[in-house]
C-alpha positions in Angstrom: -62.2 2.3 -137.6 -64.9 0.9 -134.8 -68.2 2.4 -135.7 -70.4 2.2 -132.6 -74.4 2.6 -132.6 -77.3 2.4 -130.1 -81.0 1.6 -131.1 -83.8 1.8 -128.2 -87.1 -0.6 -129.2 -90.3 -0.6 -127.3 -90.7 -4.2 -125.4 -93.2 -5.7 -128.2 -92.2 -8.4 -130.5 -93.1 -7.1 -133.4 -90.0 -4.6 -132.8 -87.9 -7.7 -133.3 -87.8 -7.6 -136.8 -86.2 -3.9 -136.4 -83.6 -5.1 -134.7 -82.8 -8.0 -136.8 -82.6 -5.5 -139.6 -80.9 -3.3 -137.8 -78.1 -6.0 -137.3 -77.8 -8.0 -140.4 -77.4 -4.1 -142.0 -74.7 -3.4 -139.6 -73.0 -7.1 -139.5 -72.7 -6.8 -143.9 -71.7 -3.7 -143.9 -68.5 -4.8 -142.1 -68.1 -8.0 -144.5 -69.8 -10.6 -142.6 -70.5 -13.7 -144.8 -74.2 -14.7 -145.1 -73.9 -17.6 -142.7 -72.6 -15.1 -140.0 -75.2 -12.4 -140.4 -77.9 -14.8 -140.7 -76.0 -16.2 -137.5 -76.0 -12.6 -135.7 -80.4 -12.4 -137.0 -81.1 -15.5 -135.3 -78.9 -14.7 -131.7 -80.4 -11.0 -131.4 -83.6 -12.6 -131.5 -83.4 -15.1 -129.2 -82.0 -12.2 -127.1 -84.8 -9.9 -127.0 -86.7 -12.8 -126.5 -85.5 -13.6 -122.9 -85.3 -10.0 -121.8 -88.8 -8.7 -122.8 -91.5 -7.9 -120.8 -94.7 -7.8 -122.9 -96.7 -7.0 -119.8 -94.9 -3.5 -119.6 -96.7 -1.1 -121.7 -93.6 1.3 -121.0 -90.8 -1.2 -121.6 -88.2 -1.0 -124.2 -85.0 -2.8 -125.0 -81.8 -1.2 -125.7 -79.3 -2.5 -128.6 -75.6 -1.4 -128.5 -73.2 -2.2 -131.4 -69.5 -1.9 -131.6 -68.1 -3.3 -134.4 -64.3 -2.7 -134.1 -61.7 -4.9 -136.9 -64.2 -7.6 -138.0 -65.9 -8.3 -134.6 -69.1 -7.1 -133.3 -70.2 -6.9 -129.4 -74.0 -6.3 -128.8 -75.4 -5.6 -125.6 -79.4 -6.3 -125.4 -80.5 -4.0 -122.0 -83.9 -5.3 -121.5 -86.1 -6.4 -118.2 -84.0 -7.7 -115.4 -85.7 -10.8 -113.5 -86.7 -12.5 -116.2 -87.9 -16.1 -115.4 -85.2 -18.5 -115.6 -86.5 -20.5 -118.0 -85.2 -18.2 -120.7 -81.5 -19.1 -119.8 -82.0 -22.6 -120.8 -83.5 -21.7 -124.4 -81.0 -19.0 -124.6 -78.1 -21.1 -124.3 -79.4 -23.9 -126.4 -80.3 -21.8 -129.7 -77.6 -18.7 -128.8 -74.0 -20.3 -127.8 -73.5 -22.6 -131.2 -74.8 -19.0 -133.3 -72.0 -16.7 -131.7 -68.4 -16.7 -130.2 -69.5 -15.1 -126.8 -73.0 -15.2 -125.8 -73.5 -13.9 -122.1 -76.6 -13.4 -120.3 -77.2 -12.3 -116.9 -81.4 -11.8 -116.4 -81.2 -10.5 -112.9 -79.6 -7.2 -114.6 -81.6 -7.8 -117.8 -78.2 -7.9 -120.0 -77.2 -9.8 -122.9 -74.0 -9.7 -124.1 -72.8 -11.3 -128.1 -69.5 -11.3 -129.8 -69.1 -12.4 -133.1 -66.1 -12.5 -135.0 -65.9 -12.3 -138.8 -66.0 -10.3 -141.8 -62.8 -10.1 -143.8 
């Protein structure tokens, strides 16, 4: 059975550790191993980091799992237009963590797949 769920952050960093919670909870509760939840931590960070916009007071970022027969997709819906810069640590700290790692900053969207679990 896919369980799907949706958490909405305001755009400070110190939400981060929310959403890291949010998905090592959600990644062992469908039998990740250590490795890939610590994995999964690491990636959604590195994805709020590239889509947030401290500088806007009313910002948020929007989380989206689907976790469907031992892999998880998460979309990260954050500020679009981010400064390019962020694609180049993205890649280099995301793409060796995950099977999929996506990221399109003129529409503010990340996109991870990770497959695991039993």
């Amino acid at each position: 059975m896919a369980d799907a769920v949706r958490l909405r952050l305001p755009a400070g960093t110190a939400y981060g550790r929310v959403a890291r919670a949010t998905t090592a909870a959600i990644a062992r509760r469908h039998g990740f191993s250590y490795r890939e939840v610590e994995d999964l931590r690491l990636a959604i960070d590195e994805a709020i980091i590239a889509l947030i916009d401290a500088a806007d007071p009313t910002g948020a970022v929007d989380l989206h799992y689907l976790v469907d027969e031992g892999e998880v997709t998460i979309t990260v819906d954050g500020a679009a237009d981010r400064p390019p810069e962020a694609v180049s640590r993205f890649h280099t700290l995301v793409t060796p963590l995950v099977d999929r790692a996506d990221l399109d900053l003129d529409a503010g969207q990340v996109r991870l797949v990770k497959r695991g679990g039993p």
